[in-house]
C-alpha positions as CSV (number, residue, x, y, z in Angstrom):
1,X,0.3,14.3,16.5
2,X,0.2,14.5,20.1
3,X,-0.9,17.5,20.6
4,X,-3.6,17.7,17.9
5,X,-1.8,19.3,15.4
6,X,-2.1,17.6,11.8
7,X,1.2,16.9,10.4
8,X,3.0,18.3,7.5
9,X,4.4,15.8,5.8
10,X,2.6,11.8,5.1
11,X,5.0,9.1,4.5
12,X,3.2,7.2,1.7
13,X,2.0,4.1,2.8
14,X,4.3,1.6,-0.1
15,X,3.6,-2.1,-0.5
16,X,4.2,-4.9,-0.8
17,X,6.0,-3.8,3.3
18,X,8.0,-1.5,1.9
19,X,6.9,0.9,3.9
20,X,7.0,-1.4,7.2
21,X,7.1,-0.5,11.1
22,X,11.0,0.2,11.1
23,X,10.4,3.7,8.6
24,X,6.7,4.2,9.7
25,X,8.2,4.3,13.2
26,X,11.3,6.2,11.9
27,X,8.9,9.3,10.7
28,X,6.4,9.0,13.6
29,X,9.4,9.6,16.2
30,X,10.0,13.0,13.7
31,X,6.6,14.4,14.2
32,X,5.5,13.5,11.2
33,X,2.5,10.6,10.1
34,X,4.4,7.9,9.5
35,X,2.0,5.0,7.7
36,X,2.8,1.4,7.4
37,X,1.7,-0.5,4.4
38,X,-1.8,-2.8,4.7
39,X,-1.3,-4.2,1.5
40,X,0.1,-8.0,1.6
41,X,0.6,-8.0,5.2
42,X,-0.7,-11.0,6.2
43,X,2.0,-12.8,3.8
44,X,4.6,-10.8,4.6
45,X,4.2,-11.8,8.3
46,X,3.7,-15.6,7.5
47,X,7.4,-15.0,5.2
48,X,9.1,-13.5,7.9
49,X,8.4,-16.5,10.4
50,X,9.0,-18.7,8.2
51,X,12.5,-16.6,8.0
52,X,12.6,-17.2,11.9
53,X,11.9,-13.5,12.8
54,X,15.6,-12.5,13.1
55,X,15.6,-10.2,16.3
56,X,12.5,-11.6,17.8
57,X,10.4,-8.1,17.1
58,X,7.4,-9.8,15.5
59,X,6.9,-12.3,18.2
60,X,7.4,-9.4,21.2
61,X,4.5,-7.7,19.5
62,X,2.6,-10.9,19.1
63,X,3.5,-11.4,22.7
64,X,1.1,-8.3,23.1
65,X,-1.8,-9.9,21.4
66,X,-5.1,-9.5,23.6
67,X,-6.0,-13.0,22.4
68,X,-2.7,-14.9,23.4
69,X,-4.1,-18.4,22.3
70,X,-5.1,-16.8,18.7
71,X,-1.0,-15.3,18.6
72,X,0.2,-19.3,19.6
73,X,-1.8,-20.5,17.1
74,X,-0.6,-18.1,14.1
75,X,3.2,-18.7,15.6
76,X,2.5,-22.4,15.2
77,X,1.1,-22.6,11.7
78,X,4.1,-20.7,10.5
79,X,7.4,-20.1,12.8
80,X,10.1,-21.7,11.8
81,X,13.3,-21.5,14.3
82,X,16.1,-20.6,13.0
83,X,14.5,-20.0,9.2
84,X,13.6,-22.3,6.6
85,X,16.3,-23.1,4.3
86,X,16.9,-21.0,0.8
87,X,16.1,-23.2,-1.7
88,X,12.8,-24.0,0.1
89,X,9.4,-22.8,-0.8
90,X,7.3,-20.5,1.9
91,X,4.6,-22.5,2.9
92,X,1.8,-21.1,1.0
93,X,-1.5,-19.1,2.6
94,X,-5.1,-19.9,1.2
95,X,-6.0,-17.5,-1.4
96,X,-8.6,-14.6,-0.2
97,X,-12.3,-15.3,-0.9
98,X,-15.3,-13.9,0.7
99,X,-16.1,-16.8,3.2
100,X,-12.3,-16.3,4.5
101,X,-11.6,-19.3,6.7
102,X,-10.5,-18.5,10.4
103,X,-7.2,-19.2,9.7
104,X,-6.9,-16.7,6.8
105,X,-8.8,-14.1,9.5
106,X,-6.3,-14.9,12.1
107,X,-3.4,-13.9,9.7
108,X,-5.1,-11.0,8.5
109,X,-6.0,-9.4,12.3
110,X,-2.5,-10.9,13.7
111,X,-0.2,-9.3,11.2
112,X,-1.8,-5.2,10.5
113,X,-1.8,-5.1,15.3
114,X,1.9,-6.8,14.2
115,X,2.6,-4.1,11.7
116,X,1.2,-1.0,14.4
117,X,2.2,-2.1,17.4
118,X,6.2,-2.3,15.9
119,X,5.5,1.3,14.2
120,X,3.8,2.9,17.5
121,X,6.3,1.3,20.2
122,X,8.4,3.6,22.1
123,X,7.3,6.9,21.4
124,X,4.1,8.9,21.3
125,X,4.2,10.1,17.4
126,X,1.6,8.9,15.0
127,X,1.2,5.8,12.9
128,X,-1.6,5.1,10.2
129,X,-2.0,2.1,7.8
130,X,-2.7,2.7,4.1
131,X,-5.2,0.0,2.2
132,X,-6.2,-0.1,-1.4
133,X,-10.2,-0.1,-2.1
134,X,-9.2,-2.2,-4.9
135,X,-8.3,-5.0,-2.5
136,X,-11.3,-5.8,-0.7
137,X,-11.7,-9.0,0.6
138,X,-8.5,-8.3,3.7
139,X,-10.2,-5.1,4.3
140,X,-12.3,-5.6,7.6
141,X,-10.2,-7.3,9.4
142,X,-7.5,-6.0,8.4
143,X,-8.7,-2.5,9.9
144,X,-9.4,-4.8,13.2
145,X,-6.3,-5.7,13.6
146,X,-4.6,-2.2,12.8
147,X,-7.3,-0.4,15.5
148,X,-6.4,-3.4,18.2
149,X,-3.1,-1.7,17.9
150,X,-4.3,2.0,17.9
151,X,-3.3,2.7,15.1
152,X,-4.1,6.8,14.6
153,X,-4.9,7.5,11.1
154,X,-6.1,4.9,7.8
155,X,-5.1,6.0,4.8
156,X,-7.1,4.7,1.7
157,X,-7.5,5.2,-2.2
158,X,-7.2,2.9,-5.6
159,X,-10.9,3.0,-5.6
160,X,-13.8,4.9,-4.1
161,X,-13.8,4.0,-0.4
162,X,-17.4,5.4,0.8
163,X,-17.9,2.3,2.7
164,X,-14.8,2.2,4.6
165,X,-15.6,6.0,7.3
166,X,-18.7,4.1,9.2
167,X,-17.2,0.7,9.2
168,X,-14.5,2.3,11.1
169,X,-17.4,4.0,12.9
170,X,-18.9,0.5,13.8
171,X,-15.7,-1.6,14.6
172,X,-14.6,1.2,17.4
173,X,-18.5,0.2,18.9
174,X,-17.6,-3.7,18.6
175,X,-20.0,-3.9,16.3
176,X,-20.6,-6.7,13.2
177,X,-19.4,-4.9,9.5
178,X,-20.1,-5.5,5.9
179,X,-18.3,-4.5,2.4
180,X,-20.0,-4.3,-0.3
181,X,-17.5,-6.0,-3.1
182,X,-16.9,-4.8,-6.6
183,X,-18.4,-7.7,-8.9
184,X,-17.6,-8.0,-12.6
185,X,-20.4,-8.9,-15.0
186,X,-23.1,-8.4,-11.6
187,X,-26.3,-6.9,-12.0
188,X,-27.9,-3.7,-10.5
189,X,-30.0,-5.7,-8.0
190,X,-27.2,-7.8,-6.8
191,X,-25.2,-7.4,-3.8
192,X,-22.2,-9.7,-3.0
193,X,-20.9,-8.5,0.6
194,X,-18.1,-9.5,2.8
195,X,-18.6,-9.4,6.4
196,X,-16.7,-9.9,9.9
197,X,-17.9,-10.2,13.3
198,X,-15.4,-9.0,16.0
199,X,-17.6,-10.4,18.6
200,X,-17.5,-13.8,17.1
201,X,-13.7,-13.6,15.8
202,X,-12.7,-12.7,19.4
203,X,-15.3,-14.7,21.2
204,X,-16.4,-11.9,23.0
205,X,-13.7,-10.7,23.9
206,X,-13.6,-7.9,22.0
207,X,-12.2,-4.6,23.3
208,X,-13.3,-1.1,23.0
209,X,-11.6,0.7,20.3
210,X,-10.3,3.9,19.0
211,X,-11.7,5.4,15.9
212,X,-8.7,6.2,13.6
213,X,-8.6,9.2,11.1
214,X,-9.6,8.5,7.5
215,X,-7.9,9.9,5.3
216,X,-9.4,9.1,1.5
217,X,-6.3,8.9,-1.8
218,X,-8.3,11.0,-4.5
219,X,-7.5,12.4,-8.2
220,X,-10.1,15.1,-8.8
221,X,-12.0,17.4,-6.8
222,X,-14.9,15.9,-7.9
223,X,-14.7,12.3,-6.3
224,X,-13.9,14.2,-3.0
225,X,-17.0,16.3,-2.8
226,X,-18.9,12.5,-3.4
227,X,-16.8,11.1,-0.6
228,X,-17.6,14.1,1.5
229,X,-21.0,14.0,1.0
230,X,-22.1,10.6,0.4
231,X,-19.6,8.4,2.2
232,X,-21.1,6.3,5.3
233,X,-19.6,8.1,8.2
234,X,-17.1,11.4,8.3
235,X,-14.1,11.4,5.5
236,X,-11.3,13.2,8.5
237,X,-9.9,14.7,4.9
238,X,-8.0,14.1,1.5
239,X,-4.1,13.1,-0.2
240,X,-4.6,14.6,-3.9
241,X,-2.0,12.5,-5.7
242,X,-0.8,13.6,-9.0
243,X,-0.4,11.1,-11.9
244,X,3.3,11.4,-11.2
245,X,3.3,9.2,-7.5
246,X,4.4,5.9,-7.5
247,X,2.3,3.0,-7.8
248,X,-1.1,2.9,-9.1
249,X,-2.3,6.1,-10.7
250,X,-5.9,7.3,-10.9
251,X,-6.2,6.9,-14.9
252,X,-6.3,9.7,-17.4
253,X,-10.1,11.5,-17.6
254,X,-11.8,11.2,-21.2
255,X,-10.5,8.9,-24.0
256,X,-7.2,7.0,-23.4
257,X,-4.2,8.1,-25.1
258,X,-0.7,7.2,-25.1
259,X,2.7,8.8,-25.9
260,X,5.1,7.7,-28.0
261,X,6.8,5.4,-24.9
262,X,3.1,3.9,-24.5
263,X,2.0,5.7,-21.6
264,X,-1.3,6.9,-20.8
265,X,-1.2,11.1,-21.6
266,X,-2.8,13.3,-18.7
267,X,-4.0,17.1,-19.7
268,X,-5.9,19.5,-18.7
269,X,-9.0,18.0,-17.1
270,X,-6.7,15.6,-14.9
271,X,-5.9,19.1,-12.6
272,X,-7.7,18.9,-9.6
273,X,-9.9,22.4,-8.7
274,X,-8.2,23.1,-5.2
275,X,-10.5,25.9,-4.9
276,X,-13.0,23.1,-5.2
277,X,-11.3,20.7,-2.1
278,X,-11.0,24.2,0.0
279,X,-14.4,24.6,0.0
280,X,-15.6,21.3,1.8
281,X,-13.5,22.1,4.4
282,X,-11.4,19.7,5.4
283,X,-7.2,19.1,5.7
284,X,-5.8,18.0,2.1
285,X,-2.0,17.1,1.9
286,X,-1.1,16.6,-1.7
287,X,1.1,14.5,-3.4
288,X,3.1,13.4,-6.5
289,X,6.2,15.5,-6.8
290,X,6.1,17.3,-3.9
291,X,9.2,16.3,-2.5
292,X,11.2,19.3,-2.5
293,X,11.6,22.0,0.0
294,X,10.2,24.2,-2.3
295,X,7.3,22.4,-3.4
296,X,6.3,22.0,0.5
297,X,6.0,25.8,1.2
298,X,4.1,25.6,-2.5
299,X,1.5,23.2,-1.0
300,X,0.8,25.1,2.0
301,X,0.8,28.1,0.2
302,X,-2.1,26.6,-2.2
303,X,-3.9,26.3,1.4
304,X,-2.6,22.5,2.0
305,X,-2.4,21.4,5.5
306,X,1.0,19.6,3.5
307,X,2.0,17.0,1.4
308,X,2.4,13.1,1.0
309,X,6.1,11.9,0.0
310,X,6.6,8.2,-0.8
311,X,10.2,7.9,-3.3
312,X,12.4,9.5,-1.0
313,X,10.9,7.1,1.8
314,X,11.0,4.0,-0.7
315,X,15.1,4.4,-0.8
316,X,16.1,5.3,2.5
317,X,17.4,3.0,5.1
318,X,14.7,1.7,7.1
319,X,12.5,0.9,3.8
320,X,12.5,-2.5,3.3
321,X,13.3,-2.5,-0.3
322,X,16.8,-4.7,-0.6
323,X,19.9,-3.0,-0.7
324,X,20.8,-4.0,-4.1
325,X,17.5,-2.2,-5.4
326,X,17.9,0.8,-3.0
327,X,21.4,1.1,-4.5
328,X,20.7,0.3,-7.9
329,X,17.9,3.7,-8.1
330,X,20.7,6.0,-5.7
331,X,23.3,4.9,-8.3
332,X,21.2,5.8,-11.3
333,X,20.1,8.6,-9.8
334,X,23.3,10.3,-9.0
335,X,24.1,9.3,-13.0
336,X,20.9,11.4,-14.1
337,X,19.9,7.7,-15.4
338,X,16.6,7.2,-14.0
339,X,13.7,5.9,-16.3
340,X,10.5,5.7,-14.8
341,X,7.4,4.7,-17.1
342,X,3.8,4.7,-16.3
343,X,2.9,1.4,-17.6
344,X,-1.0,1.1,-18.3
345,X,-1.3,-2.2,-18.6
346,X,1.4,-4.0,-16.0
347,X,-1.0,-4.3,-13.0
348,X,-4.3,-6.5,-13.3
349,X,-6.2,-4.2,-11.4
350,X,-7.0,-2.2,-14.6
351,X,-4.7,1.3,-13.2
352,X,-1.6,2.6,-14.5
353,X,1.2,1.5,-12.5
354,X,4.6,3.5,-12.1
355,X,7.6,1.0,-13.3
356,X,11.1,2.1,-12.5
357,X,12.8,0.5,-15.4
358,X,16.4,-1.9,-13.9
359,X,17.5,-4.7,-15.3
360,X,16.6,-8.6,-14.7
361,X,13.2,-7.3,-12.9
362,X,9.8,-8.1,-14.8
363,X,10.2,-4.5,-16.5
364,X,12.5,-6.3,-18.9
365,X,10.3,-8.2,-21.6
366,X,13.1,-11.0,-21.6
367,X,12.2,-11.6,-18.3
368,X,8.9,-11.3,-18.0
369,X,7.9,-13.8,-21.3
370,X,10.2,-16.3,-19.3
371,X,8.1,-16.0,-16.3
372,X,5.5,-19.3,-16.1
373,X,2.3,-17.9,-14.9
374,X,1.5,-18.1,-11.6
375,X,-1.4,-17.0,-9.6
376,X,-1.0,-18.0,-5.7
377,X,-1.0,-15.0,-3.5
378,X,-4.1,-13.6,-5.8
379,X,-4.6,-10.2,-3.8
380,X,-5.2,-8.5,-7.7
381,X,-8.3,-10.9,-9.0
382,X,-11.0,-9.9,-9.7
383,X,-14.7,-11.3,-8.8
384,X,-16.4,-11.9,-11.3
385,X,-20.7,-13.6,-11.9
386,X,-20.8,-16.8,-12.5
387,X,-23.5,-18.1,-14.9
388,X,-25.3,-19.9,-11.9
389,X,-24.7,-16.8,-9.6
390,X,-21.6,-17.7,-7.6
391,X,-18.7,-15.3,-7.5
392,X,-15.6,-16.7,-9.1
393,X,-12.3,-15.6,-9.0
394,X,-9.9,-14.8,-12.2
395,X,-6.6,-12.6,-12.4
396,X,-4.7,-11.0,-16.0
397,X,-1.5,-12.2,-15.1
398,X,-3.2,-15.8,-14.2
399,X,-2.0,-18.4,-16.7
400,X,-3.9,-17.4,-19.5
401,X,-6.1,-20.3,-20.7
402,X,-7.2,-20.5,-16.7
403,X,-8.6,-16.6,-17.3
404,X,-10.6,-17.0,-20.9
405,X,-11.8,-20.5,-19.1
406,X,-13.5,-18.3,-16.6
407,X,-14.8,-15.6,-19.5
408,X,-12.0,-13.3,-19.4
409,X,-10.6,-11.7,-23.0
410,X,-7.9,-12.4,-24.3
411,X,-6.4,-8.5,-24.4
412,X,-6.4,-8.9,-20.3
413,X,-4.0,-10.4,-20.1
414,X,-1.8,-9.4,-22.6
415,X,1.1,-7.5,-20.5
416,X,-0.2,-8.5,-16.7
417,X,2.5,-9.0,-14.2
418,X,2.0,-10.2,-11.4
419,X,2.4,-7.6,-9.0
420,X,1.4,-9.8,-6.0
421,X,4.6,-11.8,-6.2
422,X,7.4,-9.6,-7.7
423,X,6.5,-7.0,-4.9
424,X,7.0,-9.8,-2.7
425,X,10.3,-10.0,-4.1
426,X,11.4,-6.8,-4.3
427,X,12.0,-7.3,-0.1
428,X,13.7,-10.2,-0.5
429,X,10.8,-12.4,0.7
430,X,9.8,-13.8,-2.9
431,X,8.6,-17.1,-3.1
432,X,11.4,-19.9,-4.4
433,X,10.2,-22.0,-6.8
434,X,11.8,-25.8,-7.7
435,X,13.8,-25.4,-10.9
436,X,13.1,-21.9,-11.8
437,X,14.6,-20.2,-8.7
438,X,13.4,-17.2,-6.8
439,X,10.9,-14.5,-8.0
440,X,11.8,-11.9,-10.1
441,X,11.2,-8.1,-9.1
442,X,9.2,-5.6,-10.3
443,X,9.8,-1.6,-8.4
444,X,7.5,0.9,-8.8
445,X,8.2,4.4,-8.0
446,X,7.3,7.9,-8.6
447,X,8.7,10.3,-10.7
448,X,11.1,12.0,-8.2
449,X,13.5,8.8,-8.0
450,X,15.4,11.1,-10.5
451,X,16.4,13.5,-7.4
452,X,16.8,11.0,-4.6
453,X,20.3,11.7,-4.7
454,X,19.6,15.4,-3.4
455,X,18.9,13.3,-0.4
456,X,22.8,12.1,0.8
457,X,24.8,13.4,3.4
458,X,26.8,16.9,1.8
459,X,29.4,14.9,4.0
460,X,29.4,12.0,1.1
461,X,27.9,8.7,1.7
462,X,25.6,6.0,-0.2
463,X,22.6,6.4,2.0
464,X,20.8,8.6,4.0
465,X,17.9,7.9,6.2
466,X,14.3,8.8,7.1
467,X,15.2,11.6,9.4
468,X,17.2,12.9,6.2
469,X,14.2,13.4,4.2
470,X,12.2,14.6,6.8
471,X,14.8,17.4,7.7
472,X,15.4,18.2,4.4
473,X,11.2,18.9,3.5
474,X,10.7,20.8,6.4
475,X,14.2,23.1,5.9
476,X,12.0,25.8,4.1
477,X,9.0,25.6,6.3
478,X,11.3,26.0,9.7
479,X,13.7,28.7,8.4
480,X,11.7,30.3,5.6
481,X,14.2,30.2,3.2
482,X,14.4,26.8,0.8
483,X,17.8,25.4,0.3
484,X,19.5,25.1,-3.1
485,X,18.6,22.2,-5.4
């Protein structure tokens, strides 16, 4: 915040751009963190051009590029005036690999100081960007671009980041960075690294930067305490998110087990020791269920600094979620008809991931078994060993005899969506394909999208907007009384 002062309430950082600059910048003009997504940014900008970037706001931020031949050459590869037509395919982007060509880099930088720039312009609130650890290869320049823009806080779980607080640390000093990557079937003594230069991407013209917050997306005490003692630079503090937030969810501790609905079961040793997170000192906002009035003064009662919301965000106005979704959950919602299932094998990144169960989307197994397989945005594959020591690249929801070709098993892929595409779709940017139409969708959400109604106007209405769920969170907190449920 401006003056210091950590804010109460996170707006969860949604992808695939659902939570873009328009509701990022909607919160951060509240006080509050608002955090746009990292996650599939790069595409989502190339879409969006290719749309003819109604209103001109991604080229006035591109405008503001330091680099202004690097911006003309990203507007080149992919603006299209006046918008491509419907029924034609976006033009694709080179899948992500550790050698990323300069184009890929230029896409990657271009669209997170896109993404900030939007969310930060015209006020003097906070904006952070939220990553997954799972999706390494965009990472570093990713957080390039985002700290070109200023962007205040990053925001980071789906994995162990301890790499990610001195690579911030380094980039601020202009300085060369590395990633160690996550390598399936890799030995001990191997090390498969991806690196960027932003000396040699800006050719020296790189300018000094701010170090951001980090703010690490944890499950159990236990993995903080490792982050706060182990990670390579300082871990700013923690989001505890509950196995009831949207998205992917830390999985169960122990033995797998489902319920009768097929869903993994979480018990006792899934409770995170607050007690435990207290003790190293740092602000922890925690999340997964927590938007209520109620459950805010609960959180800073428990010694939060406050809590992380993402539904109520995901189906307010500025989200970029289509209207016919974000009306679709109010509707259901107001009927008491809202099924949300934690599906444990949907995503190929191996974690449960939150499906909120509407018809014609992916969650319908009509639907998805008449889905050909397709693997062309590829942000979920995995690397993998090769025999002669190469890293190669394969995906669960990949066509399937591509995946056992390159020595995955068969139970992989039984189930995979792919996420990288229908979350494309779900904000009306899905890719068109010749003779099978667009995308389907595939929403995720917490648990809460069964109060998101609570949320309208008392004055009636089918909407209600960022400033609405902020003023609503914060009723108990500012008068000390909650309002009714």
């Amino acid at each position: 915040m401006a003056n210091g002062q950590e804010p109460v309430i996170i707006q969860g950082g949604m992808g695939v751009g659902v939570s873009a600059w328009h509701l990022a910048r909607a919160v951060a003009m509240t006080g509050q963190l608002g955090v746009v997504s990292g996650t599939g940014v790069d595409i989502v900008l190339a879409r969006r051009l290719q749309l003819g970037d109604p209103g001109g706001h991604l080229r006035r931020a591109m405008a503001e590029f330091p680099i202004p031949d690097m911006a003309a050459r990203v507007l080149d590869r992919y603006f299209v005036d006046g918008g491509k037509a419907a029924d034609t395919p976006f033009k694709g982007c080179a899948l992500p690999k550790a050698d990323c060509p300069v184009e890929r880099l230029e896409l990657l930088v271009m669209s997170n100081f896109v993404e900030v720039t939007l969310a930060k312009e015209g006020h003097d609130g906070i904006v952070g960007i939220n990553y997954l650890e799972k999706i390494q290869l965009p990472t570093l320049p990713s957080l390039f671009g985002a700290m070109l823009a200023g962007v205040d806080y990053v925001v980071m779980g789906a994995g162990i980041p301890r790499a990610i607080p001195g690579i911030l640390d380094q980039l601020a000093q202009g300085e060369a960075v590395e990633l160690p990557l996550v390598v399936q079937d890799a030995a001990r003594t191997d090390r498969y690294v991806t690196r960027f230069d932003p000396v040699a991407f800006t050719d020296d013209r790189v300018p000094w930067l701010a170090r951001p917050k980090f703010l690490a997306i944890i499950a159990s005490a236990t993995l903080a305490t490792v982050l706060a003692r182990k990670a390579s630079g300082h871990v700013d503090g923690f989001v505890i998110e509950g196995p009831t937030a949207g998205g992917h969810n830390a999985p169960p501790r122990g033995a797998l087990k489902l319920n009768e609905r097929g869903e993994p079961i979480y018990g006792e040793r899934d409770a995170v020791d607050l007690e435990a997170i207290k003790a190293l000192g740092r602000p922890f906002w925690l999340a997964g269920s927590y938007g209520t009035p109620q459950r805010v003064v609960e959180a800073l009662d428990r010694g939060a600094t406050g809590i992380q919301v993402g539904t109520a965000f995901a189906f307010c106005r500025q989200s970029e979620l289509t209207d016919d979704i974000r009306q679709a959950a109010i509707q259901k919602s107001i009927r008491g008809e809202i099924d949300v299932r934690t599906d444990p094998v949907a995503s190929p990144t191996g974690f449960p991931f939150k499906v909120l169960e509407l018809t014609d989307t992916l969650s319908d197994k009509d639907v998805y078994e008449s889905r050909r397989r397709v693997c062309d945005i590829g942000y979920l594959r995995h690397a993998y060993k090769r025999r002669d020591g190469s890293l190669g690249w394969r995906c669960g929801a990949e066509p399937v005899d591509a995946y056992l070709a390159k020595g995955g098993k068969p139970a992989e892929t039984r189930g995979r969506k792919c996420v990288c595409n229908a979350l494309m779709a779900n904000i009306g940017i899905g890719q068109y394909r010749s003779g099978e139409g667009c995308e389907k969708t595939l929403v995720t959400s917490g648990d809460e999208a069964r109060h998101i109604h609570k949320f309208l106007p008392s004055t009636g209405g089918t909407s209600y907007s960022a400033e609405d769920v902020v003023a609503q969170l914060l009723s108990a907190v500012e008068t000390g009384v909650a309002i009714t449920p």
